[in-house]
MISEGU-359973 format. One line per 4 residues: number of its first residue (from 1); their letters; for each residue z, y, x negated of C-alpha. Coordinates in nm, 3 decimals. Example, Ala and Ser with C-alpha at 12.3 -4.5 7.8 and 13.67 -1.06 7.14 Angstrom:
// residues 2
1) AS) 0.780/-0.450/-1.230  0.714/-0.106/-1.367
//
This chain:
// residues 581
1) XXXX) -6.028/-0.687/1.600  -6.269/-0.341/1.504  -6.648/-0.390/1.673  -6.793/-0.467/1.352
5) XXXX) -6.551/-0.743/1.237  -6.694/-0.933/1.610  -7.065/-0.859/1.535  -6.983/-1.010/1.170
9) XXXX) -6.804/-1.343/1.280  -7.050/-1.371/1.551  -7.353/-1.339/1.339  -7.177/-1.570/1.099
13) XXXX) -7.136/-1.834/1.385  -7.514/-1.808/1.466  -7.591/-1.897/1.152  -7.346/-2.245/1.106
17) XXXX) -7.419/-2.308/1.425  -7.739/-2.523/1.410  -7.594/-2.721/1.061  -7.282/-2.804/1.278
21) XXXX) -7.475/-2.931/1.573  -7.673/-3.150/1.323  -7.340/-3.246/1.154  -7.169/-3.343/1.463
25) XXXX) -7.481/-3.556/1.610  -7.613/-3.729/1.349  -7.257/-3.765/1.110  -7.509/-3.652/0.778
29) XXXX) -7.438/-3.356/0.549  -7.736/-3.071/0.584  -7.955/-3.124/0.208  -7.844/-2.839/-0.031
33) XXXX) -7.451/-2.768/0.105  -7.350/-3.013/-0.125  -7.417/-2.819/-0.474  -7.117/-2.669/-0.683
37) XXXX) -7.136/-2.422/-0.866  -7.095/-2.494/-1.263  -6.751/-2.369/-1.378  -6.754/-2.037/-1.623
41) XXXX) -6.543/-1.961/-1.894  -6.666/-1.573/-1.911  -6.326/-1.366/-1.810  -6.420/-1.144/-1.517
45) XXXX) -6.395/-0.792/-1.555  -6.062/-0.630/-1.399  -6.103/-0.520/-1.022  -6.164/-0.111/-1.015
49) XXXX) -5.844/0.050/-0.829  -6.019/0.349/-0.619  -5.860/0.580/-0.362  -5.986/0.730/-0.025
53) XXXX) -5.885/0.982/0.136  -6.004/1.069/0.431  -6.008/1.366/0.692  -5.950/1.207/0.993
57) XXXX) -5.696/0.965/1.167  -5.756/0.539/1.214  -6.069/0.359/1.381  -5.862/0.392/1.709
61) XXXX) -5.803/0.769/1.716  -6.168/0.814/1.555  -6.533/0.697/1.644  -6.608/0.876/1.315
65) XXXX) -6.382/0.698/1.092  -6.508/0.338/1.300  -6.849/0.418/1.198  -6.745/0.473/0.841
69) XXXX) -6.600/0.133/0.800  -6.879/-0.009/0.962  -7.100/0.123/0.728  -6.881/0.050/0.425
73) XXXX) -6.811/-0.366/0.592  -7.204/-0.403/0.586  -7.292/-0.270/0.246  -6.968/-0.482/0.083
77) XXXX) -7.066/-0.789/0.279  -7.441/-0.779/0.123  -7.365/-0.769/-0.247  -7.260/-1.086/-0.462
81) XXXX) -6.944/-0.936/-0.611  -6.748/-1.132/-0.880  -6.467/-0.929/-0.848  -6.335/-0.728/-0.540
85) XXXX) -6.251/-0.370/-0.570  -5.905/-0.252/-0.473  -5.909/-0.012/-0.197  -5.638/0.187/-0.081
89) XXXX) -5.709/0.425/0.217  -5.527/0.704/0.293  -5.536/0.920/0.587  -5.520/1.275/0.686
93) XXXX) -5.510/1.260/1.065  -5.616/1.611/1.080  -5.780/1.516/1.439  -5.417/1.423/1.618
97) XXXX) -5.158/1.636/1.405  -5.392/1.942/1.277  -5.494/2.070/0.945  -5.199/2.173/0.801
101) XXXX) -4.954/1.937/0.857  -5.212/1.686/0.737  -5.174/1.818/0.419  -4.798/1.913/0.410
105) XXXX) -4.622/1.721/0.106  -4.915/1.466/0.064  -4.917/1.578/-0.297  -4.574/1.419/-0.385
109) XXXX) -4.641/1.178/-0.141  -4.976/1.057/-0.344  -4.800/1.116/-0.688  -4.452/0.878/-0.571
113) XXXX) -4.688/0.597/-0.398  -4.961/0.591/-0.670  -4.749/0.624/-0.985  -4.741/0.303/-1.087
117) XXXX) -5.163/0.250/-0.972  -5.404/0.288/-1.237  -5.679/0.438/-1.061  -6.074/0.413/-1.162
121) XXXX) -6.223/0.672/-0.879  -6.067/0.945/-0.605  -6.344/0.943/-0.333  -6.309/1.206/-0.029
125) XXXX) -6.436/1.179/0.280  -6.523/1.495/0.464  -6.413/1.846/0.437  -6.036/1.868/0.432
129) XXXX) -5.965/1.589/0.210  -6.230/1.753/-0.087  -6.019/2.059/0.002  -5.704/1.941/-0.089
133) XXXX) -5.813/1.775/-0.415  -6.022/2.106/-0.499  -5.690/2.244/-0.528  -5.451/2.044/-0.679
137) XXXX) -5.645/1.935/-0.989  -5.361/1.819/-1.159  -5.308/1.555/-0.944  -5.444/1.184/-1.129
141) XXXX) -5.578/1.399/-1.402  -5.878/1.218/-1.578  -5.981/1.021/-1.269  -6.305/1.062/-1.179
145) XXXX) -6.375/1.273/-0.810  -6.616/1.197/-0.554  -6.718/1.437/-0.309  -6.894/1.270/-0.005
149) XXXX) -6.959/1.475/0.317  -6.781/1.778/0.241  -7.012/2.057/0.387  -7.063/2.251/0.050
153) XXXX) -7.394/2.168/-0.033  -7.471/2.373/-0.337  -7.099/2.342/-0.486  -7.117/2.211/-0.820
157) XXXX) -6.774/2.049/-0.927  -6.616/2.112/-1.217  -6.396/1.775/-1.201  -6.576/1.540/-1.018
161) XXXX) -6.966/1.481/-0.848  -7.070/1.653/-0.530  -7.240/1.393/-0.277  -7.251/1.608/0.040
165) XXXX) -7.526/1.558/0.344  -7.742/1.833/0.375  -7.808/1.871/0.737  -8.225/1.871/0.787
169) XXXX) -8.181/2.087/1.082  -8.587/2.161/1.021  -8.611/1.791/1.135  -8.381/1.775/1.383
173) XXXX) -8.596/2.060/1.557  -8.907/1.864/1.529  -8.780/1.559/1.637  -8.620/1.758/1.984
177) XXXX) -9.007/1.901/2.034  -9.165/1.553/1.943  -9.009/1.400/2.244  -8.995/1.646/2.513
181) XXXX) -9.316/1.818/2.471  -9.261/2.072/2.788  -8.973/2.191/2.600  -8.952/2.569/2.605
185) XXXX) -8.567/2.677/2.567  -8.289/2.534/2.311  -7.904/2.658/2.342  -7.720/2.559/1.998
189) XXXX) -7.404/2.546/2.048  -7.149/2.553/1.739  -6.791/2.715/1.703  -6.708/3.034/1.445
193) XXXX) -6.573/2.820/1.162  -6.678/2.903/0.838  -6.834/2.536/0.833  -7.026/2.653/1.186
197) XXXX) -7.185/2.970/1.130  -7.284/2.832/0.798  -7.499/2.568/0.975  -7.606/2.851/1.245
201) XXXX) -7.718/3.050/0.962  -7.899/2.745/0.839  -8.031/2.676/1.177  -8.146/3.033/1.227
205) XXXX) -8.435/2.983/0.926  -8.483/2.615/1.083  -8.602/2.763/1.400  -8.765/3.093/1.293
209) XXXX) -9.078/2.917/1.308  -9.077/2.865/1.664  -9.049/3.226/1.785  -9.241/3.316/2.065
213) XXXX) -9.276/2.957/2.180  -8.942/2.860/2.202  -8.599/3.082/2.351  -8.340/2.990/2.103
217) XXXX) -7.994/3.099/2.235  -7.675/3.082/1.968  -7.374/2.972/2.179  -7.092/2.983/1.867
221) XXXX) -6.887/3.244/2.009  -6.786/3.125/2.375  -6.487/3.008/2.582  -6.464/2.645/2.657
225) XXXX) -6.482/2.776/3.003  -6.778/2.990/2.978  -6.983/2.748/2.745  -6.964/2.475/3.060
229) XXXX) -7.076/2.732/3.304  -7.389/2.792/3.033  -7.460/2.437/3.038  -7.484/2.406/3.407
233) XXXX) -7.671/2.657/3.474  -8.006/2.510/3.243  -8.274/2.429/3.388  -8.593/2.191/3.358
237) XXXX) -8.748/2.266/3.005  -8.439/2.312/2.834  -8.204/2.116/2.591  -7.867/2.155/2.386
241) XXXX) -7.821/2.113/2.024  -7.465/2.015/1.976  -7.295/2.087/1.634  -6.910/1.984/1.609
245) XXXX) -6.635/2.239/1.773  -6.336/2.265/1.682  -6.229/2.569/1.866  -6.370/2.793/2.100
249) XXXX) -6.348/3.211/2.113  -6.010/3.197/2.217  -5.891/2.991/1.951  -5.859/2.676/2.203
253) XXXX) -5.819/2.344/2.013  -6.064/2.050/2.049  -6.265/1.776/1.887  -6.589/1.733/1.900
257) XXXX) -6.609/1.417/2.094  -6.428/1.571/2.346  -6.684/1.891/2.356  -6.963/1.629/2.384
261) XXXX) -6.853/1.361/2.673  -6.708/1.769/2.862  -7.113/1.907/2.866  -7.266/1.569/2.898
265) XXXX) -7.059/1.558/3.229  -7.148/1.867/3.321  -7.561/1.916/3.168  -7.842/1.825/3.368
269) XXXX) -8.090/1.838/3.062  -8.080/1.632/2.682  -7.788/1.727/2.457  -7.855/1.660/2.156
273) XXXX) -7.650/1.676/1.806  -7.638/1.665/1.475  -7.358/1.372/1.392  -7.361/0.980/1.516
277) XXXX) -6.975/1.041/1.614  -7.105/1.258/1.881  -7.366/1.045/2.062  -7.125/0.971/2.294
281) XXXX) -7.258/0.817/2.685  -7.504/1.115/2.815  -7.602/1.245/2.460  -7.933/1.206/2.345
285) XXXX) -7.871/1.198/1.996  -8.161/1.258/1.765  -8.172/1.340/1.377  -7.778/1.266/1.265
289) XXXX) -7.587/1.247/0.996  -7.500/0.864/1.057  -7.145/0.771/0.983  -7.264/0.421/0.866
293) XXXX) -7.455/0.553/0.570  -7.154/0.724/0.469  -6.953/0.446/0.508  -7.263/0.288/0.207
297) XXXX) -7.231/0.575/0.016  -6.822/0.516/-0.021  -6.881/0.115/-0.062  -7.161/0.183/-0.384
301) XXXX) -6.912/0.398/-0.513  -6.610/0.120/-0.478  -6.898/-0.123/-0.697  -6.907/0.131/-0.973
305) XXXX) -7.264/0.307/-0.867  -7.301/0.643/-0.836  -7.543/0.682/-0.497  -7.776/0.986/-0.424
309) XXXX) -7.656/1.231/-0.186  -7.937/1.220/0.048  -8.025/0.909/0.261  -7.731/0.979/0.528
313) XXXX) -7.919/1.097/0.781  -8.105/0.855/1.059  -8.302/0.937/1.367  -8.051/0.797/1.635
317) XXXX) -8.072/0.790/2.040  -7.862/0.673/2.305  -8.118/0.430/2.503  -7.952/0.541/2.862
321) XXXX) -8.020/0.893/2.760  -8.360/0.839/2.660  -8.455/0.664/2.995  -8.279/0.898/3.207
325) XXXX) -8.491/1.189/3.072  -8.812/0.988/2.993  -8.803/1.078/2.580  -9.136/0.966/2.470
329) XXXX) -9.310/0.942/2.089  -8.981/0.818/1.948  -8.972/0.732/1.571  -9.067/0.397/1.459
333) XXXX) -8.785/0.383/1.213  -8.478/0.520/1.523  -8.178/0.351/1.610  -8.156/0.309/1.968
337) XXXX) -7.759/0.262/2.068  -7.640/0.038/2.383  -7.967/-0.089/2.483  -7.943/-0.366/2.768
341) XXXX) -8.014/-0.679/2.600  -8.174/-0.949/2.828  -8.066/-1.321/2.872  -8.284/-1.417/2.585
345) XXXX) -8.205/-1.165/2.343  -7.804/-1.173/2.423  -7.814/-1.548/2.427  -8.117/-1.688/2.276
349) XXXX) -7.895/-1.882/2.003  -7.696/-2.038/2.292  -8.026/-2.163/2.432  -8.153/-2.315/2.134
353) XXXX) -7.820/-2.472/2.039  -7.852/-2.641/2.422  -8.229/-2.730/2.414  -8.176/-2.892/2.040
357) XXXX) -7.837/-3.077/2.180  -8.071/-3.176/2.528  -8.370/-3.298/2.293  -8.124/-3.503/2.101
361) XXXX) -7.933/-3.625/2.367  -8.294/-3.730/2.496  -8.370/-3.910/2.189  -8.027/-4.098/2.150
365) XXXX) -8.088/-4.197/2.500  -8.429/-4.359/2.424  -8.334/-4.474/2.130  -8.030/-4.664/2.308
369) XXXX) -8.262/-4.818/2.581  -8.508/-4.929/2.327  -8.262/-5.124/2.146  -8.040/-5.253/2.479
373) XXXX) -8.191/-5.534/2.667  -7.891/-5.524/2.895  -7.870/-5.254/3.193  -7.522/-5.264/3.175
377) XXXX) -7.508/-5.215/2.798  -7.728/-4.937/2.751  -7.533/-4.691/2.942  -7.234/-4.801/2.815
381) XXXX) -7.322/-4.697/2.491  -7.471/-4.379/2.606  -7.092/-4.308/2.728  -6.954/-4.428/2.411
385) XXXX) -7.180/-4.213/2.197  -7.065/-3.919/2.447  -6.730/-3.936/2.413  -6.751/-3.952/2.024
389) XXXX) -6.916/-3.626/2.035  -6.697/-3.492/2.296  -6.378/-3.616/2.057  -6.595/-3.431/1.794
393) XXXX) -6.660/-3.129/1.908  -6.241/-3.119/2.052  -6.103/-3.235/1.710  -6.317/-2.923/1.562
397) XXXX) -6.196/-2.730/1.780  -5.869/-2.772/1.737  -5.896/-2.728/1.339  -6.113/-2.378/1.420
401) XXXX) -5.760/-2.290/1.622  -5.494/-2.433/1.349  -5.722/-2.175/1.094  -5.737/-1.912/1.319
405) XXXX) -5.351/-1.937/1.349  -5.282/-1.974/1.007  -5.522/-1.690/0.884  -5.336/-1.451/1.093
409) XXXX) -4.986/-1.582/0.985  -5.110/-1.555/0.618  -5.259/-1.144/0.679  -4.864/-1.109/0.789
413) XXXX) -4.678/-1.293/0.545  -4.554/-1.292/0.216  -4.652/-1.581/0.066  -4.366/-1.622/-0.194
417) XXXX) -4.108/-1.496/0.016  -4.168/-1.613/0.413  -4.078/-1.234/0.491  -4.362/-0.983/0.634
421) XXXX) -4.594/-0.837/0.442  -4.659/-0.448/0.392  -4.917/-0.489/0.682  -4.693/-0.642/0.891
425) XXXX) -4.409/-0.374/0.819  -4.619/-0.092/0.885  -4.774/-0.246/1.247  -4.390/-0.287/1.388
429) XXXX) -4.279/0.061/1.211  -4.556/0.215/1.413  -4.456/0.008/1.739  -4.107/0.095/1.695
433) XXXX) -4.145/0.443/1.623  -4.313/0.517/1.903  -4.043/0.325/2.124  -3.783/0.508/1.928
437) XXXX) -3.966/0.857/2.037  -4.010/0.764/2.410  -3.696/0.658/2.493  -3.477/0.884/2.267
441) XXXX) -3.326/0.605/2.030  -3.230/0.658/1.670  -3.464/0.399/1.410  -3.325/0.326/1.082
445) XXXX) -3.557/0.228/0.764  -3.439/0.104/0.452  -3.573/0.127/0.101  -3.437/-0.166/-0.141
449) XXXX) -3.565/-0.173/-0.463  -3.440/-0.429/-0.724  -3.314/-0.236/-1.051  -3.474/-0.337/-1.373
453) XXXX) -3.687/-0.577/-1.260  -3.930/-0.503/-1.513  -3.654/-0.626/-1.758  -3.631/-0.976/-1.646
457) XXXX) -3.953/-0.991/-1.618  -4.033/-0.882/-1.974  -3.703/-1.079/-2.119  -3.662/-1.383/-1.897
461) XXXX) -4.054/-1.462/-1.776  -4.257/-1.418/-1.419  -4.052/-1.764/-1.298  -3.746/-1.587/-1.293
465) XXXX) -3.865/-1.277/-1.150  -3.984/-1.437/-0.878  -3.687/-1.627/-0.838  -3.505/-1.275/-0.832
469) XXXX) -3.766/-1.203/-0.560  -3.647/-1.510/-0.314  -3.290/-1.453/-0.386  -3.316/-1.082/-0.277
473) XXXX) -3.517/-1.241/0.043  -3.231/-1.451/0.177  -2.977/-1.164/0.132  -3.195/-1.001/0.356
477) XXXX) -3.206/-1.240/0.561  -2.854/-1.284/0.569  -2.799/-0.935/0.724  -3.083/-0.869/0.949
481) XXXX) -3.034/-0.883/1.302  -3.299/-1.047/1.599  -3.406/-0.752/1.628  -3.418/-0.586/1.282
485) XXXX) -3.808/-0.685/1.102  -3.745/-0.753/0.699  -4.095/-0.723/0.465  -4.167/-0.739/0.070
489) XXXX) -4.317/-0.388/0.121  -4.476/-0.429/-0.268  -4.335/-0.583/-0.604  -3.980/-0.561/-0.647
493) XXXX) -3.971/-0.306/-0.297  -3.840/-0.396/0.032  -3.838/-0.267/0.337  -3.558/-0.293/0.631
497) XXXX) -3.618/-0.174/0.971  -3.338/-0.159/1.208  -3.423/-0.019/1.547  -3.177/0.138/1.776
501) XXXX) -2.956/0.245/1.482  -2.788/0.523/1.390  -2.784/0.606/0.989  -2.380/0.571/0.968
505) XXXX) -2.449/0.261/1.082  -2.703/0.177/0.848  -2.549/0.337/0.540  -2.281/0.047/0.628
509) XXXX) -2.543/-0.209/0.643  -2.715/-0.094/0.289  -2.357/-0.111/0.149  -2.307/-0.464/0.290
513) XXXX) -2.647/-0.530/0.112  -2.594/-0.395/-0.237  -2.265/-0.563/-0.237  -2.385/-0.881/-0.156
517) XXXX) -2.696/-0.859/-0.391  -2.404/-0.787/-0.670  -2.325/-1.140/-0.577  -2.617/-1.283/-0.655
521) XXXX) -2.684/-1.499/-0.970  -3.044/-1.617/-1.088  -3.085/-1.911/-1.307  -3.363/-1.896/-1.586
525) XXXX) -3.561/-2.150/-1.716  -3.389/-2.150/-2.064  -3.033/-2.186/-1.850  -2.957/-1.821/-1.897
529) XXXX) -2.815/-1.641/-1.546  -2.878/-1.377/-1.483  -2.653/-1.058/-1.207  -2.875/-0.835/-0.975
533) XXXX) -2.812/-0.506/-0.852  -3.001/-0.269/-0.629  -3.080/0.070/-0.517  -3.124/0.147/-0.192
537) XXXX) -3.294/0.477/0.014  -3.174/0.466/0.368  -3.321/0.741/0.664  -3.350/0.736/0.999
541) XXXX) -3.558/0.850/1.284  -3.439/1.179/1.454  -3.478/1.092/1.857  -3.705/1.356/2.077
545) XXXX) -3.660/1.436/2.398  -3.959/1.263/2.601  -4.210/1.494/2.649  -4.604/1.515/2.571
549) XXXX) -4.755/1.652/2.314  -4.420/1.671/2.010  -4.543/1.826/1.678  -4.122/1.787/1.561
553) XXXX) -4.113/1.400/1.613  -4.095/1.212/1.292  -4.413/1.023/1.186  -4.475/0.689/1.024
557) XXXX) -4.563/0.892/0.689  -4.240/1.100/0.730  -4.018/0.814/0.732  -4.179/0.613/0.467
561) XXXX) -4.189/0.931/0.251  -3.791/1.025/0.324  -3.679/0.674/0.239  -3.863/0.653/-0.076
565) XXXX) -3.781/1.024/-0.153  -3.387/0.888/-0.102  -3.456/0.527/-0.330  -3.618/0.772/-0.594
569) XXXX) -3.247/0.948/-0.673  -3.042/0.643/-0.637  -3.241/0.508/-0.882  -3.246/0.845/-1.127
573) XXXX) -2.842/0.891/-1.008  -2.764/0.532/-1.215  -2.875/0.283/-0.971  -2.688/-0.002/-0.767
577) XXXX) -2.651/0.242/-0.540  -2.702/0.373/-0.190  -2.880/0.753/-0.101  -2.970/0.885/0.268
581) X) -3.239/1.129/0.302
//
């Protein structure tokens, strides 16, 4: 579970807290829970389908993209909505696998997954996402395009609306001289991108200004090597403004992060930066493009607003930071990141949940002696009223685990056929991948899709699609192995992985599988039967030696793409049939 999912079950827990202690003392319902709302016989408007693609990899692989659906959890989790949008995400991973082969084939790979989506919106999140849609403007024609974040500030689209932060480097200046007034000397440091020296162009005008009381030093064209000799060599009086690098002089690959936690190590004065993903332990921060604001940009668009562009930027500081090199004259408005919370701040809700249960243990307890002429009877009832509350609190307990349990059987399952769910299929395709890759083994994936389903749908009614569905589930059943995971990847579309095999053998296995789905007779609800067939796309993993740092290994993406790419000419080479890729 992501940081912000915690903060939001935990805040929700504060807040049911003091009803349930109420509920479990005293056995009455809390005034005004009771109400239900009056039913409505107004349809509700069909959910909006939007897309995002973004630049960079998952939450794990980026603080960025963590801070984005932080941002985007909040601003959904404060609105009313009737009707929830449909999100699908898609990632780049430019961070891990590099900018190219982020892009390689993602076209087709859009066009095959989303051909049968009607989308309402295309939003892109940072630079190399807005890239690739700049250029392949044929791709979801009509749909509208949102730009957010993608460092071309005075680009006006001709097929979509341009939301991009414009960095206020004038302010991030200020703010850097507001707290350290003996500051004297500023080394901005930034990489020879395009992207770069268009901010250290922008930066030069920020600072002219300041000449001739401050020494500003450009550090955008520098080793890795020689920029952390730089760093340790400042003195008192000095600071670093960070932008993100990407590579260095000698065409060294990096991440910003990584540039950020390397001089923070390393600098003996405040770094700070222009982008929340880089306040990192040791960075001061200061005035940032904050990746939560983003993340509310995306989630207005998702409701069907169109947001400003500006408003993304925050004054933000790393409280360690700030009392290591005594920052003073902060903004009222800043965020200040990992401060030290004390007892009553971290548990002040636990405290009051106590003192309320120890003030009305105190007045059960009088209440009991009051009415108890007997010794003997007045404390056992005080132990009789404690171990109903004790049973209480247990039996609730238990229920809050059955739900937990269930909830995360349910985000795994398919619910009309027992088998996993897309989510679950692509958590073990990932896990088994990577075992695949590390110890040299061969992982098969099939594609099953049932042909014409759309047929008995349309000619025979949902009851008997569905029971096409479940039949097609226990043939799958029938030939999966311990070891082999089975999902209802979408629809009619299933999904067969089969680790440890070679494709012979799972061209053999498909076979088995259309045959036996051949078998298969459905019964409809006017008595009519009806046969199945299906077309299958089988591929398989090609094993790598194991070794760090493989660009030829096959990815999650690839295999998904290949299987689908195979299922897409059995089914245009006359179906019931079986294709490798």
């Amino acid at each position: 579970m992501h940081e912000h999912d915690r903060t939001r079950w935990r805040d929700a827990a504060r807040r049911l807290w003091p009803g349930l202690l109420l509920w479990l003392c005293c056995a009455v319902p809390l005034p005004g829970h009771a109400q239900t709302a009056a039913p409505s016989d107004a349809p509700h408007p069909a959910p909006r389908q939007v897309l995002v693609l973004y630049s960079l990899g998952s939450d794990a692989s980026s603080l960025w993209q963590t801070l984005i659906h932080r941002g985007m959890s909040a601003e959904l989790g404060n609105q009313n909505l009737s009707v929830t949008p449909g999100l699908f995400e898609e990632r780049l991973d430019s961070v891990r696998v590099g900018e190219l082969p982020a892009v390689a084939g993602l076209e087709a790979y859009l066009q095959t997954k989303y051909r049968m989506v009607q989308l309402d919106a295309i939003i892109t999140e940072n630079y190399l996402a807005a890239q690739f849609l700049r250029q392949h403007p044929k791709l979801f024609p009509g749909v509208p395009r949102y730009y957010v974040n993608q460092g071309r500030q005075d680009w006006i689209p001709a097929d979509g609306i341009n939301l991009d932060v414009r960095h206020d480097f004038g302010k991030a200046i200020a703010i850097m001289l507001q707290v350290l007034p003996g500051l004297r000397q500023i080394a901005i440091v930034g990489d020879g991108s395009a992207r770069g020296q268009a901010w250290i162009a922008d930066l030069r005008s920020a600072t002219r200004p300041y000449q001739g009381r401050l020494q500003i030093d450009f550090w955008d064209h520098l080793s890795q090597e020689e920029l952390r000799r730089r760093t340790g060599e400042l003195g008192s009086g000095s600071a670093i403004y960070l932008l993100p690098v990407y590579r260095d002089v000698l065409g060294e690959r990096t991440t910003p992060p990584a540039v950020a936690r390397d001089l923070a190590a390393r600098s003996a004065v405040p770094i700070f930066t222009s982008v929340e993903s880089m306040i990192v332990p040791g960075v001061t921060g200061g005035y940032v493009i904050s990746g939560e604001e983003v993340g509310r940009t995306i989630a207005r668009i998702l409701q069907g607003k169109t947001p400003a562009a500006d408003g993304m930027q925050a004054y933000i500081f790393d409280d360690a930071a700030v009392r290591r090199f005594g920052l003073r004259n902060l903004p009222d408005e800043a965020r200040i990141l990992n401060r030290p919370q004390g007892v009553w701040a971290q548990y002040h809700w636990q405290i009051i949940a106590g003192l309320s249960l120890i003030a009305l243990q105190a007045a059960l307890i009088t209440a009991l002696l009051l009415a108890q002429r007997s010794r003997r009877a007045s404390v056992a009832a005080l132990h009789a009223e404690r171990d109903v509350l004790e049973e209480r609190v247990l039996q609730r307990t238990l229920e809050l685990l059955v739900a937990n349990s269930r909830l995360e059987q349910q985000a795994t399952t398919d619910p009309l056929t027992g088998l996993g769910n897309r989510r679950m299929m692509t958590l073990r395709l990932g896990e088994e991948l990577e075992r695949a890759q590390r110890f040299g083994h061969t992982l098969s994936l099939l594609m099953i899709d049932i042909d014409y389903f759309k047929r008995i749908n349309d000619g025979h009614g949902h009851n008997a699609g569905d029971r096409a569905i479940v039949a097609m589930a226990q043939v799958l059943r029938g030939v999966t192995r311990a070891m082999d995971t089975a999902a209802r990847f979408g629809g009619e579309e299933f999904v067969l992985l089969m680790p440890e095999t070679p494709l012979p053998v799972a061209l053999e296995v498909a076979e088995r599988l259309r045959m036996a789905a051949a078998c298969l007779r459905v019964e409809c609800d006017d008595g009519q039967q009806i046969n199945l067939t299906i077309s299958i796309g089988v591929t398989a993993s090609v094993p790598q030696p194991a070794a760090p740092n493989r660009r030829d290994a096959d990815s999650l993406t690839d295999l998904l793409i290949r299987a689908d790419q195979a299922l897409y000419r059995a089914k245009h080479g006359g179906r019931d049939r079986v294709e490798s890729a």
